[in-house]
C-alpha positions in Angstrom: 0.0 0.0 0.0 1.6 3.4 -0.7 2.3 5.6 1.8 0.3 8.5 2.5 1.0 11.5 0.6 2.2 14.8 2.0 -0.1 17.7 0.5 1.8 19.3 -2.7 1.4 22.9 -2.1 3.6 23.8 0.3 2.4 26.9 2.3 3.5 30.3 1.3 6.8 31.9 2.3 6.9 35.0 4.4 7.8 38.0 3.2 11.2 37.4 5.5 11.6 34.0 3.1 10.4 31.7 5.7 8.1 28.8 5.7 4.7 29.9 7.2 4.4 26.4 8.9 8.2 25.3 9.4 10.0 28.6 10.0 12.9 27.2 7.9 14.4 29.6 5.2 13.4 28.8 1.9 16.7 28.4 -0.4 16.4 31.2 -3.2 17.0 29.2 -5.9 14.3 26.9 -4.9 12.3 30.2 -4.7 13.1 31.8 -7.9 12.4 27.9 -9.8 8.8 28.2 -8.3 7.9 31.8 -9.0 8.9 31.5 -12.7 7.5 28.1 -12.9 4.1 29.1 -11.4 3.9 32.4 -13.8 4.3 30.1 -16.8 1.8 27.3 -15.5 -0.9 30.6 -14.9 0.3 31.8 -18.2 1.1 35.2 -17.2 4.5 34.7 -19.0 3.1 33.7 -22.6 4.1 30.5 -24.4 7.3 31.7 -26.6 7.7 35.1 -24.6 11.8 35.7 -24.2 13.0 35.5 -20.6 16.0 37.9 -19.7 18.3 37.1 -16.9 18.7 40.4 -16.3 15.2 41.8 -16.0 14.3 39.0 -13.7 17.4 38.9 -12.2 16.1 42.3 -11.1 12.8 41.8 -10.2 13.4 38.6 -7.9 16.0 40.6 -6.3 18.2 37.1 -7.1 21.6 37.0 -9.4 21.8 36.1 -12.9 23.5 32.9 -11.9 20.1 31.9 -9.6 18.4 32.9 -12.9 20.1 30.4 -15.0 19.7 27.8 -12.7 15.8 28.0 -12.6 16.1 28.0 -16.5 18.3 25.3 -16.4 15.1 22.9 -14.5 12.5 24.2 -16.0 14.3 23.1 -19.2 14.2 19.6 -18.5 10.2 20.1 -17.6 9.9 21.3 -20.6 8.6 24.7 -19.8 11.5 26.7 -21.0 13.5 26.4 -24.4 17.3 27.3 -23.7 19.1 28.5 -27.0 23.0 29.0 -27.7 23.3 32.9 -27.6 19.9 33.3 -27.7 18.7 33.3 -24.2 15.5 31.6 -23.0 12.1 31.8 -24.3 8.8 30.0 -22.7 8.6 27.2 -24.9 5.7 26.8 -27.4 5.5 23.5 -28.4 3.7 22.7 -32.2 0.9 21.0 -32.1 2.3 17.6 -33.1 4.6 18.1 -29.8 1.5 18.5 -28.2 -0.3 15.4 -29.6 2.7 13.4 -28.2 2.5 14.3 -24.6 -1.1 13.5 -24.1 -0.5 10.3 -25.9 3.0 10.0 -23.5 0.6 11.3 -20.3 -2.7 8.9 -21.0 -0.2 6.3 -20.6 1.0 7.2 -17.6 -2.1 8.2 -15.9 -3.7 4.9 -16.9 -0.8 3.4 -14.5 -1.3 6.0 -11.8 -5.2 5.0 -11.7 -4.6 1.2 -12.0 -2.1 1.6 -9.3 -4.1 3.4 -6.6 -7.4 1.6 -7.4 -8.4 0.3 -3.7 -5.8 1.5 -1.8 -6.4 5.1 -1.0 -6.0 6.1 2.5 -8.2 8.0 4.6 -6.4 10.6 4.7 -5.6 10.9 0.5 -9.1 10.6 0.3 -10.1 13.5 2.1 -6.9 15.1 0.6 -8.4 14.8 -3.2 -12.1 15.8 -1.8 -10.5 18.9 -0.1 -8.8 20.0 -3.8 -11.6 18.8 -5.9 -13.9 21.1 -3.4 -11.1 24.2 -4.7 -11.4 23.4 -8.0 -15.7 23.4 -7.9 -15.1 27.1 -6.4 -12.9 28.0 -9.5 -15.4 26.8 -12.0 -16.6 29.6 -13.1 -13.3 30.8 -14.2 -12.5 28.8 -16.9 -9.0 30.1 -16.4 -5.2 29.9 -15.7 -6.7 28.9 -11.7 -8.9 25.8 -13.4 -5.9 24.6 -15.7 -3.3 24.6 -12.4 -5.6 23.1 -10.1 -6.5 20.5 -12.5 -3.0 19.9 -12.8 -2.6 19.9 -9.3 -5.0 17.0 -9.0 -3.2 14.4 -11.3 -0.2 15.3 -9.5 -1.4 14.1 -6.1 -2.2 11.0 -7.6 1.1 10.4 -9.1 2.0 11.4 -5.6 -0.1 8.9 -3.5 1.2 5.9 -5.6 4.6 6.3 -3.8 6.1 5.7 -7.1 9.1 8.4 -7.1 10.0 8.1 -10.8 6.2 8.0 -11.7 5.6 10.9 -9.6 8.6 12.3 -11.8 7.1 11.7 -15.3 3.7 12.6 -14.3 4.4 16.0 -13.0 6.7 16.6 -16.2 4.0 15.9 -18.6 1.4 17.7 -16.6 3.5 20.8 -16.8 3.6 20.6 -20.4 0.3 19.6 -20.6 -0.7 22.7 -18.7 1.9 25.1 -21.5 -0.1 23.5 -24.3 -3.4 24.7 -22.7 -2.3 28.3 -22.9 -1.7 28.0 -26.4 -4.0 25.7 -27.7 -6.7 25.6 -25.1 -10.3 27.1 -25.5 -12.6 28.4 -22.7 -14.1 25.2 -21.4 -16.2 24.2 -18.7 -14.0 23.6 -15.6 -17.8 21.9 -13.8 -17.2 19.3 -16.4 -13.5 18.8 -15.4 -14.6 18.7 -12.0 -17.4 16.3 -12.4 -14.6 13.7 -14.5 -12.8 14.3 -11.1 -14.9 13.0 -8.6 -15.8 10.3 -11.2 -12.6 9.0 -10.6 -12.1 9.1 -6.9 -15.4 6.9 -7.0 -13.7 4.7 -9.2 -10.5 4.1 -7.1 -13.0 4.1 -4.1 -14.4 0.9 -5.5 -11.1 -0.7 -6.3 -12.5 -0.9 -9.9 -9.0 -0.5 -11.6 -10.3 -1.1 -15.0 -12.6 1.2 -14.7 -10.2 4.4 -12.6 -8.2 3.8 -15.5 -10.7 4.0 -18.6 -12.0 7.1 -16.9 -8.4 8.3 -16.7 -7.7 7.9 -20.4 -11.1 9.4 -21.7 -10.8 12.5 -19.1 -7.3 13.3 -20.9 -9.2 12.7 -24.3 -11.5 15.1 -23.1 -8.8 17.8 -22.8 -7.2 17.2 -25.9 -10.8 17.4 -27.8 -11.4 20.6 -26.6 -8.1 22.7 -27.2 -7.5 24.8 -30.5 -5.2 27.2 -31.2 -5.8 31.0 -29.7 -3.5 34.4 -30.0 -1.8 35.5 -26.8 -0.5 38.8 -25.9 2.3 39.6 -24.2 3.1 42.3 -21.1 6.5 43.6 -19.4 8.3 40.9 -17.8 8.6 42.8 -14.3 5.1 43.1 -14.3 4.0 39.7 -15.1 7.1 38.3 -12.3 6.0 41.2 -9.4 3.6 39.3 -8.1 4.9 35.6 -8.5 8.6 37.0 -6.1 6.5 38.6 -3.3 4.8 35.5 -3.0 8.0 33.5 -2.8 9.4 35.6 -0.9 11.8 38.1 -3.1 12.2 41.3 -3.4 13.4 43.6 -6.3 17.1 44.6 -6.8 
């Protein structure tokens, strides 16, 4: 049985860079990754927008070489495109690209629900009602809020298998998955999201892992029926990063 699984959103830093509920610094680069990282998940910095080090160097309050670093891990999540004497740009995957991480992140999640079918705990259970009850109160959104929380969700599963390296992949894809939303993705109804959701917590409920895991596949069909391709615009860097580094805990150079 997997063990259960620590909530994923850590409480908020300070202002003074502390955890709220530990009182442990927070490393900066740690801080800077998640700033930059949320921004792009909420798409308030655009798919293909350029990222200088210098301009958010400034407005994390954080050195270039910090900056890099973040760059350097959101890379390998695919999130950021890194280019020899080019600098970084959010990266804007085709839609072919596209096509192959839902295809890559069906198959994954069909593991994830197969695996946890039966054997949620207590205490996972009332950790998915708790984030499926944020997401019903974000419905009405259909925005950058609905996308991350239903992101949020498959990565708690991935989470309560206790499958490390599954936990890895999933949250990989889902952050891409999550890029190719902004691009690609339409208004929607989030209820309907929602609704797919609690489907499948009934599902591992009843230990029906056929089942969790056909519901699985045609919720991530669902998605990729519903997304087509819409213009973005683009705003000032230190704008779009001001409110992502107070949260984290940084302040402007």
């Amino acid at each position: 049985m997997p063990h259960p699984a620590r909530p994923l959103a850590a409480n908020k830093p300070r202002p003074n860079g502390k955890s709220a509920e530990a009182g442990t610094p927070v490393p900066r680069a740690q801080a800077v990754y998640k700033a930059l990282r949320r921004a792009i998940i909420e798409q308030a910095l655009k798919p293909g927008m350029k990222l200088p080090e210098d301009s958010i160097g400034e407005q994390l309050g954080v050195s270039r070489t910090l900056v890099r670093e973040a760059f350097g891990r959101l890379a390998v999540e695919g999130l950021v495109e890194l280019k020899p004497n080019r600098g970084a740009n959010v990266a804007y995957p085709t839609l072919e690209e596209a096509r192959d991480v839902f295809e890559v992140r069906r198959g994954l999640e069909r593991l994830v629900a197969e695996n946890l079918a039966g054997r949620l705990t207590p205490a996972q259970s009332a950790e998915l009602e708790a984030h499926v009850r944020l997401e019903e109160k974000a419905h009405e959104q259909d925005g950058p809020e609905s996308i991350r929380l239903s992101g949020e969700f498959h990565i708690k599963l991935a989470e309560m298998t206790g499958n490390a390296l599954l936990l890895r992949y999933v949250q990989e894809a889902s952050s891409r998955c999550s890029l190719i939303l902004a691009i690609y993705g339409r208004p929607h109804s989030s209820e309907c999201a929602v609704s797919e959701h609690r489907q499948l917590i009934e599902a591992l409920h009843a230990g029906d892992a056929a089942r969790a895991a056909a519901l699985m596949d045609h919720h991530l069909q669902s998605v990729v029926t519903r997304a087509l391709l819409a213009p973005r615009g683009e705003r000032d860097i230190r704008d779009v990063l001001a409110p992502y580094a107070l949260s984290e805990g940084l302040t402007p150079s």
